[in-house]
N, C-alpha and C positions, 0 to 999 in steps of 0.2 A: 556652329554645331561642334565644331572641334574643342571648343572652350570648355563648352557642358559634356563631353566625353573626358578633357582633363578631369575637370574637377569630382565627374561622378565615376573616375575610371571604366569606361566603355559605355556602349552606346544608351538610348532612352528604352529599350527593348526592353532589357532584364528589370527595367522598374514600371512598367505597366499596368501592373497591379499597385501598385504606390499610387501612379496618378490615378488609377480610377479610384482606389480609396478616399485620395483628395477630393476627388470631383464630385462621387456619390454626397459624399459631407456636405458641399460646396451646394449642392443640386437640394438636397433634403435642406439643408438650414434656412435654403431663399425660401423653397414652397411649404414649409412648415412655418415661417413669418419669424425666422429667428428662435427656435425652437428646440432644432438640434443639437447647436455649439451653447450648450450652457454645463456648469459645475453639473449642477444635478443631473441632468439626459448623458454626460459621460460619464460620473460616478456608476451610476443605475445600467451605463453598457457595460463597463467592466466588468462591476461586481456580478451583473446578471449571465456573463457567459463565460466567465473565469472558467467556469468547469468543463466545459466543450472545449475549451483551448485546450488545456490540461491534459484529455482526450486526444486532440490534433496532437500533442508531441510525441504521446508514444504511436498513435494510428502513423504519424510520418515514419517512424524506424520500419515496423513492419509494411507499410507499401514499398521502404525500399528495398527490402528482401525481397520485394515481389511478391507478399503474401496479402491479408486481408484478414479483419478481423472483426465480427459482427457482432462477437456480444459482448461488447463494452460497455454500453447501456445498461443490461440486463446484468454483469455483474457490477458494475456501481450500484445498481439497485441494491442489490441482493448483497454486498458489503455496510450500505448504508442501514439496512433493515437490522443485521444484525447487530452494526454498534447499538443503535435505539434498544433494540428489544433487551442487549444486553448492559446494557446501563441500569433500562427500568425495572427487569424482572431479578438480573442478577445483581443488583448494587454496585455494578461495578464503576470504580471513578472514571469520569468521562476520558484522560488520557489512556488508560487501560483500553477502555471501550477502542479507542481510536485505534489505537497497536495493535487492538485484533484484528479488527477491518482490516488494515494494512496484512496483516498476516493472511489472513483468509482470501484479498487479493492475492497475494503471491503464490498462497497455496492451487489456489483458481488458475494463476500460469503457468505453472509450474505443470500442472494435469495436462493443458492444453497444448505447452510445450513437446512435453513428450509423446500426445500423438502424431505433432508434426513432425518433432527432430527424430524419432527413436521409430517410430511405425510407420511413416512419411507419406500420413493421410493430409491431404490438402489444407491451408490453414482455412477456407471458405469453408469446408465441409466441415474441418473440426470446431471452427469458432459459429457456427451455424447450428452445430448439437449443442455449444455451450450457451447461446441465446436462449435455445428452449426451455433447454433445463435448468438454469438461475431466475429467466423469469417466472417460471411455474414454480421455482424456490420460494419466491418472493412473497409470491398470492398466497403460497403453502406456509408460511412460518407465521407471516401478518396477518392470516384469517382475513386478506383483504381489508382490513384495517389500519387507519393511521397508527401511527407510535411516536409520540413527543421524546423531543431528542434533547440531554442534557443544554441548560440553556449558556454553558461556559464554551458552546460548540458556536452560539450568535456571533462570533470577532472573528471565526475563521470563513464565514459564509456572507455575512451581510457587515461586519464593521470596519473602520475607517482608521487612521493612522491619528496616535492621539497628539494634542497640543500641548507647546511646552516654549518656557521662553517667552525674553520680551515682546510686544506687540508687534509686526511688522507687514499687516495688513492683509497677510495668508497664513495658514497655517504653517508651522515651522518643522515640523516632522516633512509635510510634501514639501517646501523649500528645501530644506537638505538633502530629502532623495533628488529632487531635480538638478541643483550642483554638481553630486556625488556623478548624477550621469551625465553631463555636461563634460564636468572634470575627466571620468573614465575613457569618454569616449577621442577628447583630444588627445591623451593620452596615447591611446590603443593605435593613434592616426601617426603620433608623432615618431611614434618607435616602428609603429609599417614603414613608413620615409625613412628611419635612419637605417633600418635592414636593408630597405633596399638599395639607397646608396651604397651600404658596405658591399651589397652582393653584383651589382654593375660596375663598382667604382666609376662612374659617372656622375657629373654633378646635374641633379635633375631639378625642375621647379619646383618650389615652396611652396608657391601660393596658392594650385590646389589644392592643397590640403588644408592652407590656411581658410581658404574660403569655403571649404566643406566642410570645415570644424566649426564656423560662421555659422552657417545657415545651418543645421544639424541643430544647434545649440541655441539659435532661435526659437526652432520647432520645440525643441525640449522646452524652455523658460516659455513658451507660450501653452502648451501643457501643462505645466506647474502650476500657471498663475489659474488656466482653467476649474484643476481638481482643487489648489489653496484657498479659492475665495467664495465657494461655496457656500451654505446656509452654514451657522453655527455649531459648530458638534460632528460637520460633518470632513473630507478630505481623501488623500487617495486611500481607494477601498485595499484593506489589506488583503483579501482575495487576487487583487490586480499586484501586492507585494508577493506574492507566491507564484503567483506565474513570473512574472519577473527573475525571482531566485532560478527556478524552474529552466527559462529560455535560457540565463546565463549558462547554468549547471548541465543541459542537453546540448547546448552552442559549442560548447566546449567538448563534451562528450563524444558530440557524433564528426566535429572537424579538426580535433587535437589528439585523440588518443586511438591506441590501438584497435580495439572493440568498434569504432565509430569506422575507422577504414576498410574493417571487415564488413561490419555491414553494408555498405556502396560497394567493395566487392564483390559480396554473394549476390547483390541486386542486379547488379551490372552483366556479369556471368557466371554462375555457379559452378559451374564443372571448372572455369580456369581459376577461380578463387581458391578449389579444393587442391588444385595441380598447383599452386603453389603456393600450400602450407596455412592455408584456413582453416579451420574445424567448425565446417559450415553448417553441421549438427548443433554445436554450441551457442552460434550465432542464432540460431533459429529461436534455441532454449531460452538464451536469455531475452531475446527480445520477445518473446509471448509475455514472460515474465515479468519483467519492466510494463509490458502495457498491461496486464492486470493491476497490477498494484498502481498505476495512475489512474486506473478506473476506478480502484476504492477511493484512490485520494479525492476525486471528482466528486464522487459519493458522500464522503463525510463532506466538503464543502458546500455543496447542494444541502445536503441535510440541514447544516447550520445555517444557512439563506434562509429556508422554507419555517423551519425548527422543529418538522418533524420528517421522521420519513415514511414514505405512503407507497400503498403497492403499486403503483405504476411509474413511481420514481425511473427514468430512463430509458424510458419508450423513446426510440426515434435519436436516443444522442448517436448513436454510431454512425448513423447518415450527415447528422452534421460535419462531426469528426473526419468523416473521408472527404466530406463537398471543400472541407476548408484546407486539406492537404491538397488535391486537387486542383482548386481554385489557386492555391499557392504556388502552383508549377511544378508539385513531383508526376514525373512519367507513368503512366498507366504501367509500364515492362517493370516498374522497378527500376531501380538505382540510381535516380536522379530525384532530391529534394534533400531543402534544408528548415532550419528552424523558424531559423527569423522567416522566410518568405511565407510560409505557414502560418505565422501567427496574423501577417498581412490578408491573406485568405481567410483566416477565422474572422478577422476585424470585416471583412466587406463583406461578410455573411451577416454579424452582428449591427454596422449601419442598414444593408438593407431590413434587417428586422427594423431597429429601433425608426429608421426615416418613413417606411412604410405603415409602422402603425401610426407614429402623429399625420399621417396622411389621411388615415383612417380606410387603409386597406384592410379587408378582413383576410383571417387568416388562411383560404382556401386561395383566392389570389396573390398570397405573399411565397406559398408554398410554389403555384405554376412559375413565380417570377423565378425564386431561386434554383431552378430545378431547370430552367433555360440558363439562366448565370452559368451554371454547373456545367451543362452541357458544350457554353461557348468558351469557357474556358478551356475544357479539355480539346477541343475541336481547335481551338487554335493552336492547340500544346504539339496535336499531332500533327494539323498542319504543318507548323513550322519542321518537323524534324521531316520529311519526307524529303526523301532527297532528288535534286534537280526540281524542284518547283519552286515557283516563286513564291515571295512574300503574296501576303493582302496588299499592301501597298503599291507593289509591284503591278498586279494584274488589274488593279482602279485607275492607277498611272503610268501604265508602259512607258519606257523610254525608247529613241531606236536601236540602242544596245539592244535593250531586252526583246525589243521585236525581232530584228535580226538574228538573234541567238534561236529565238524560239522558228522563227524560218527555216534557221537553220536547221536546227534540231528532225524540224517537220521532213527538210528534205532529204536529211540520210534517214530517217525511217522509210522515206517511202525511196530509197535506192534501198534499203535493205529486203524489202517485200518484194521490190521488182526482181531483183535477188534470187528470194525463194523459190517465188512463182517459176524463175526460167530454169531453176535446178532442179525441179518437182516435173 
């Protein structure tokens, strides 16, 4: 055990949801007959829930401010409706179309913003009257009607990474990206080890790192080969390239810069954030703001999938979006979650969909499954943080340590009652 805490730097805890990702896969592949791990069934998970993750990055900032945000759905909807309608009706060039959306997301946070940060109405209550009124936006602008969405919008929703280059039995576009993170990521391992040598001056071991750059880089080039060797025509979905850019560009955002540390400040305590020198107004602002405009972006992605956009575009994304932060290990209070563990949680939302339909679950039973998921997640989340109680493990396998403690425990509570009682 000590070996796999080198190499994974601390214990199997904090990757739980990694191995139940693995195993759900693992579980669905055997009772689907081989069904699950192919090109096509992970193309079609990507590209089919790219835009719920998308959703997950900005839903994580705002849970960690300790807020909540419910109509994310409703204005994806209601940014997607408008690029369509104003493409068709106004001629406008599909990029145009898009940069509105975008706009009209941020306009959307920007409103929402400032009833939180400026009037200091709850972000539940305020993003609860923006649910209403985008989705009744929605049905009111589309007359309930579909609206066919420029078709230069198909490569950002449904299309694939094109091919190029001599033959080399995968596609060479998803070969390079696979490299490139391979490459990245030993990188990003090699210069962690040399920091930290510089900062212990100790000479520490190599070859965890060496051997987590291994096996890391396994997983990657078995990825690769997965999405490269697909049907013809097809590889990794550029939808699955955007969230990608995405997770780097927020990874970075919310654990390297200034803005990202405030945020897990105001999550964690807001009044000692502000006592020393937050502007936790600000914080509030822009993060309604960021998550609108990733709701648009979801929106035109969706749009482009589907190829048109239709009035109930978004029903229901926002409960995914939270189940998958959630599921990912951020704290109910706020102030605790990150990106990457989040997109882990999107992903075991996204198997249990995809392993449960080739099951032939329908989808009234696939909803009770992930809604206990949900539930054992958080339940464990808060388990664990309750302090002086044991693990799960702990209380299925007591040790005598832990009996005895807990004896113990037992009998200063009941010298402390006897206590009472003889004061009383």
């Amino acid at each position: 055990m000590k070996y796999i805490k080198k190499v994974f730097g601390g214990g199997l805890r904090q990757y739980s949801m990694v191995i139940a990702l693995v195993a759900l896969t693992v579980i669905f592949n055997i009772t689907s007959e081989g069904k699950m791990v192919t090109p096509s069934n992970f193309q079609n998970l990507i590209s089919g829930n790219a835009y719920v993750l998308v959703l997950a990055i900005g839903m994580l900032m705002v849970i960690v401010i300790g807020q909540i945000d419910l109509s994310v759905g409703s204005v994806a909807g209601f940014s997607g409706m408008v690029m369509a309608l104003t493409a068709r009706d106004l001629g406008l060039p599909w990029w145009m179309a898009v940069l509105l959306s975008l706009a009209i997301g941020a306009a959307i946070g920007a409103w929402q913003g400032f009833w939180l940060s400026k009037l200091g109405i709850p972000g539940f209550i305020t993003t609860l009257g923006g649910m209403m009124i985008f989705r009744g936006g929605v049905i009111w602008i589309s007359k309930s009607i579909s609206v066919p969405a420029p078709s230069e919008l198909k490569v950002f929703g449904a299309g694939y990474l094109p091919d190029w280059g001599p033959y080399t039995g995968m596609n060479n576009s998803t070969l390079l990206l696979g490299i490139l993170a391979i490459a990245a990521f030993a990188f990003t391992q090699l210069r962690k080890y040399k920091r930290s040598v510089n900062l212990t001056e100790k000479t520490e071991e190599l070859w965890p790192v060496v051997v987590r750059i291994v096996l890391i880089g396994v997983v990657i080039g078995y990825l690769t080969w997965i999405f490269g060797t697909g049907r013809p025509g097809t590889s990794f979905p550029v939808p699955g390239l955007i969230l990608v850019v995405l997770v780097i560009i927020y990874h970075i955002i919310t654990q390297r810069t200034r803005f990202g540390r405030h945020i897990y400040a105001v999550g964690g305590n807001k009044s000692a954030a502000a006592l020393s020198g937050v502007n936790v107004k600000r914080t509030y602002f822009l993060t309604m703001l960021n998550m609108s405009m990733l709701a648009a972006l979801a929106g035109i992605m969706f749009v482009g999938r589907s190829t048109a956009a239709g009035p109930s575009d978004g029903t229901g994304w926002e409960l995914d979006a939270i189940a998958s932060v959630f599921i990912g290990g951020a704290a109910v209070s706020g102030g605790v979650g990150t990106v990457l563990a989040t997109m882990v949680g999107g992903l075991v939302m996204a198997v249990l969909n995809s392993g449960l339909m080739l099951m032939g679950v329908g989808a009234d039973r696939t909803q009770v499954i992930k809604g206990l998921v949900l539930l054992a997640a958080v339940a464990f989340d808060v388990f664990n943080k309750q302090q002086g109680r044991e693990s799960i493990i702990g209380r299925l396998f007591p040790t005598k340590e832990s009996t005895s403690k807990e004896d113990n425990a037992k009998e200063e509570r009941s010298k402390n009652g006897n206590a009472a009682g003889s004061s009383s």
